[in-house]
PDB file of N, CA, C and O in Angstrom:
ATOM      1  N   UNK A   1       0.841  -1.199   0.000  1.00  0.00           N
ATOM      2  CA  UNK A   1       0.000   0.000   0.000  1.00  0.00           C
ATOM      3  C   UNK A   1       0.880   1.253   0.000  1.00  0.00           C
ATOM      4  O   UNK A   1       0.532   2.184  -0.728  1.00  0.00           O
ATOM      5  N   UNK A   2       1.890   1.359   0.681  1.00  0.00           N
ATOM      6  CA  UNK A   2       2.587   2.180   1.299  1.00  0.00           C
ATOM      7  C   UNK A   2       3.588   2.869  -0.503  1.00  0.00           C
ATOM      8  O   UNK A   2       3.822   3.990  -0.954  1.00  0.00           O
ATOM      9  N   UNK A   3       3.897   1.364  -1.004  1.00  0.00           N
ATOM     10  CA  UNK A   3       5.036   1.183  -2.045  1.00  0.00           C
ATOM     11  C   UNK A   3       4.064   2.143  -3.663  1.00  0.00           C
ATOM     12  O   UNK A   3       4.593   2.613  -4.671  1.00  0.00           O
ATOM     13  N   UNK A   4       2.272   2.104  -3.203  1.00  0.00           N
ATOM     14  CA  UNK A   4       1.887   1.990  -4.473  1.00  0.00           C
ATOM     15  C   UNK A   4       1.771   3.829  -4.320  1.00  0.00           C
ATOM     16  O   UNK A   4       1.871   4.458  -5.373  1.00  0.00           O
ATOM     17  N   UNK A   5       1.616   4.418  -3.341  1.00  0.00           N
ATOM     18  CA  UNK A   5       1.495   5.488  -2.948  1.00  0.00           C
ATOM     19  C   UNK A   5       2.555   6.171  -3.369  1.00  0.00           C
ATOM     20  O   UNK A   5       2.286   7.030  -4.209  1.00  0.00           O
ATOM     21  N   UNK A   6       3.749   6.064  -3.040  1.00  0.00           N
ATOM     22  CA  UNK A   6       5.081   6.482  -3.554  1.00  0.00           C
ATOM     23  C   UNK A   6       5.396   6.320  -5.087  1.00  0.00           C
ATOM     24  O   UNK A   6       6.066   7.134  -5.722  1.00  0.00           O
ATOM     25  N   UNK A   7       4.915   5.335  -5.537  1.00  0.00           N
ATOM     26  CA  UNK A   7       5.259   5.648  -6.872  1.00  0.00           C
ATOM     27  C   UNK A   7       3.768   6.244  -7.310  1.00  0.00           C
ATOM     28  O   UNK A   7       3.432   5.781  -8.400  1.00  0.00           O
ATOM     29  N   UNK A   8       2.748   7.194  -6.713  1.00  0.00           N
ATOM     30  CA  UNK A   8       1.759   7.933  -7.285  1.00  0.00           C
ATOM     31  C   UNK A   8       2.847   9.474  -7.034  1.00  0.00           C
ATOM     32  O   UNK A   8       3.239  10.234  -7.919  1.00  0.00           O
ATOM     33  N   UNK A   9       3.044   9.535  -5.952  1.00  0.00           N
ATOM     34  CA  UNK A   9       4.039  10.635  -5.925  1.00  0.00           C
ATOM     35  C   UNK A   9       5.376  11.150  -6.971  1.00  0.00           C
ATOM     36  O   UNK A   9       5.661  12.287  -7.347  1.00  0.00           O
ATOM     37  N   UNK A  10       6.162   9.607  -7.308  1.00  0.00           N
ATOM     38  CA  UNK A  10       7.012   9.795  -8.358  1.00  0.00           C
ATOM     39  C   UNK A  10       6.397  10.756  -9.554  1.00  0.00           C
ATOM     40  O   UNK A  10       6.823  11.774 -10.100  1.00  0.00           O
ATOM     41  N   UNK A  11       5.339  10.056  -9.691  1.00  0.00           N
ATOM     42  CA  UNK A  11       4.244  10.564 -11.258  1.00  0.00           C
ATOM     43  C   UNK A  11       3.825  12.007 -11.059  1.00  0.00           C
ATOM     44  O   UNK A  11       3.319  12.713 -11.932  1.00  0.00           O
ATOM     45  N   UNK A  12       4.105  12.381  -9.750  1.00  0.00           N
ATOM     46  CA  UNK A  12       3.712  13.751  -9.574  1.00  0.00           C
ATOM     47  C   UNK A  12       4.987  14.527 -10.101  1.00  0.00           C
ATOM     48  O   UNK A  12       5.163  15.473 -10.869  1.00  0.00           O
ATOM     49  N   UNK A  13       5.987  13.507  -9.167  1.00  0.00           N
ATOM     50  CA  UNK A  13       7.432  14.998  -9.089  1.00  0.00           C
ATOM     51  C   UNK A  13       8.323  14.891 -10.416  1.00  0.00           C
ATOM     52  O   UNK A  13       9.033  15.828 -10.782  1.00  0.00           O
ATOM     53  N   UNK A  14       8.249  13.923 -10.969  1.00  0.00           N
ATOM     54  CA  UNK A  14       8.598  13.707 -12.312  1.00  0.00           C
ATOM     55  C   UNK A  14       8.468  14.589 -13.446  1.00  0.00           C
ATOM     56  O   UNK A  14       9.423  14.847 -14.179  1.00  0.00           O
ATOM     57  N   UNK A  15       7.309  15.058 -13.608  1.00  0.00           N
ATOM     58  CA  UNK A  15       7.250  15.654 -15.117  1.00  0.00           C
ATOM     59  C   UNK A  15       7.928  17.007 -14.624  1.00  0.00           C
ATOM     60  O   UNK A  15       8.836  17.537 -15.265  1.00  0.00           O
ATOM     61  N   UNK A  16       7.362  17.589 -13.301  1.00  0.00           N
ATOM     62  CA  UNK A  16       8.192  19.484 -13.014  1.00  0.00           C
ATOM     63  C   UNK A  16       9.566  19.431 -12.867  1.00  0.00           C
ATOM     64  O   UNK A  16      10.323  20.402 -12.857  1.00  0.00           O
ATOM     65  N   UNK A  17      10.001  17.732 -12.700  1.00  0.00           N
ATOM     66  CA  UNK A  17      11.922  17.996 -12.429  1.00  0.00           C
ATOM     67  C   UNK A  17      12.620  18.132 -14.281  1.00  0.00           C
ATOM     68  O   UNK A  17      13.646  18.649 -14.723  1.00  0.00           O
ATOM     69  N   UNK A  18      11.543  17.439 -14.903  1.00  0.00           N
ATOM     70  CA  UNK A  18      11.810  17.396 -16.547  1.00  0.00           C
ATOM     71  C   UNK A  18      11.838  18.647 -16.601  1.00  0.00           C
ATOM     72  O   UNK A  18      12.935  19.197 -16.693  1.00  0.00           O
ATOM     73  N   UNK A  19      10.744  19.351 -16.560  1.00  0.00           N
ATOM     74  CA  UNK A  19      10.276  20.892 -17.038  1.00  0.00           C
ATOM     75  C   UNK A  19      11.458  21.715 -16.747  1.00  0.00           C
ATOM     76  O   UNK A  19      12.012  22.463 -17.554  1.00  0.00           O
ATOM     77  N   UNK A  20      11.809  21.506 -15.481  1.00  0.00           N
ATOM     78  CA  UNK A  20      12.488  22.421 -15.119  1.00  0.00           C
ATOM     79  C   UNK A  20      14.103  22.232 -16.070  1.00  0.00           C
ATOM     80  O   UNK A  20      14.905  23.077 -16.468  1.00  0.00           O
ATOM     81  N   UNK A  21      14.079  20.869 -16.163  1.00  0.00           N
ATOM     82  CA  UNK A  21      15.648  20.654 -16.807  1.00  0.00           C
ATOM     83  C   UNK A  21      15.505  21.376 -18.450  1.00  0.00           C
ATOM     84  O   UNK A  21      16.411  21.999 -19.004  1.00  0.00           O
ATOM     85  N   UNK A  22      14.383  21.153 -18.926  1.00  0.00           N
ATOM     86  CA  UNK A  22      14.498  21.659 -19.765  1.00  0.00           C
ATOM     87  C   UNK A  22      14.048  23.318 -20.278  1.00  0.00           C
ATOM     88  O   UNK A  22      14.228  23.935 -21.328  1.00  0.00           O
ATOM     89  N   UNK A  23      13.408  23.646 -19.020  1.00  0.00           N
ATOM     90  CA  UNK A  23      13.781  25.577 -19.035  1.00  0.00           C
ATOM     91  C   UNK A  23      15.335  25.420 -18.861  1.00  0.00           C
ATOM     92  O   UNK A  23      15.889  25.536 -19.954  1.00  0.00           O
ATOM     93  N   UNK A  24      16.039  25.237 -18.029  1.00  0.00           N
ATOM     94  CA  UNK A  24      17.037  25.578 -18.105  1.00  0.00           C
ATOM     95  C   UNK A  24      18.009  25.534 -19.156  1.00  0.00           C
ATOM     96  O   UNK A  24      18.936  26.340 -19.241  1.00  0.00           O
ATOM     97  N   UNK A  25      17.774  24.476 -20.059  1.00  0.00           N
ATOM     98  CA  UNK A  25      18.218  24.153 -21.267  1.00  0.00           C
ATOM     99  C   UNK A  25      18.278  25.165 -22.280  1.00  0.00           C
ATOM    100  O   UNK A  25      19.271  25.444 -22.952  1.00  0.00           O
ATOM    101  N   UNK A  26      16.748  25.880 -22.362  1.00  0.00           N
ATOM    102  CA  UNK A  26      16.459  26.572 -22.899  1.00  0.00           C
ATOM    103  C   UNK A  26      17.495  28.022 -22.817  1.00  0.00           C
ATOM    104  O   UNK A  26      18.287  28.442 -23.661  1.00  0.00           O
ATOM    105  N   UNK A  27      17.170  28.531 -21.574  1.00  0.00           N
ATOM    106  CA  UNK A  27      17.512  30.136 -21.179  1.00  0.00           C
ATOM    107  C   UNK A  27      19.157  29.599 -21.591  1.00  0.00           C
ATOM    108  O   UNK A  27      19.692  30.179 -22.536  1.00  0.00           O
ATOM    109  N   UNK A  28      19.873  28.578 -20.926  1.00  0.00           N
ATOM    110  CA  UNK A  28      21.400  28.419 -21.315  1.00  0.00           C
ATOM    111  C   UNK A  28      21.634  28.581 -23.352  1.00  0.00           C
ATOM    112  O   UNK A  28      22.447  29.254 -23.985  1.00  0.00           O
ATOM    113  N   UNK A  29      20.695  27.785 -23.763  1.00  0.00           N
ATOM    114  CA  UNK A  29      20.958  28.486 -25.198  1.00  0.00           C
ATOM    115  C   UNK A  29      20.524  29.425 -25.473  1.00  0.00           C
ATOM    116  O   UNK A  29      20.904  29.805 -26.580  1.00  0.00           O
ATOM    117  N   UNK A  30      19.675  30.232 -24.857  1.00  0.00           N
ATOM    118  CA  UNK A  30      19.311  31.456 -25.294  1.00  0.00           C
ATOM    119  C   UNK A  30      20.280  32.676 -24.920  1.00  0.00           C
ATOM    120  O   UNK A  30      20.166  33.748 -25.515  1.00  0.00           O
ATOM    121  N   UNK A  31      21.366  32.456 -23.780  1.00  0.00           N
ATOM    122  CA  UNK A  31      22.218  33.293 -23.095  1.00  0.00           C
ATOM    123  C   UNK A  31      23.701  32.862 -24.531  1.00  0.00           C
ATOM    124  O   UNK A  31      24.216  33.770 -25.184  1.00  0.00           O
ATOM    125  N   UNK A  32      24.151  31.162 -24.737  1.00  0.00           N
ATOM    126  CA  UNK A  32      25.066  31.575 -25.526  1.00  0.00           C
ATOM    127  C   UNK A  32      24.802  32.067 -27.037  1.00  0.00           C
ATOM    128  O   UNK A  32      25.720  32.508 -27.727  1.00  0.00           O
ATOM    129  N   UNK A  33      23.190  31.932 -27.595  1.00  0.00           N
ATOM    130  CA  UNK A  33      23.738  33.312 -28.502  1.00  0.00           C
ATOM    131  C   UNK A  33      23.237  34.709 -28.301  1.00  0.00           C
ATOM    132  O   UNK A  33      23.680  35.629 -28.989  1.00  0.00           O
TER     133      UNK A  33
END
């Protein structure tokens, strides 16, 4: 019960740690040109 809960949480924190990697991606190529 405990195990199925935690991976409902993964599914949460997952996609905003993507997002965020890829703003940053972004603004870094937008700063070198």
């Amino acid at each position: 019960m405990i195990f199925v809960i935690l991976v409902e949480c993964f599914h949460c924190l997952i996609p905003p740690i993507i997002e965020l990697k890829n703003n940053n991606n972004v603004s870094k190529l937008r700063i070198m040109e």
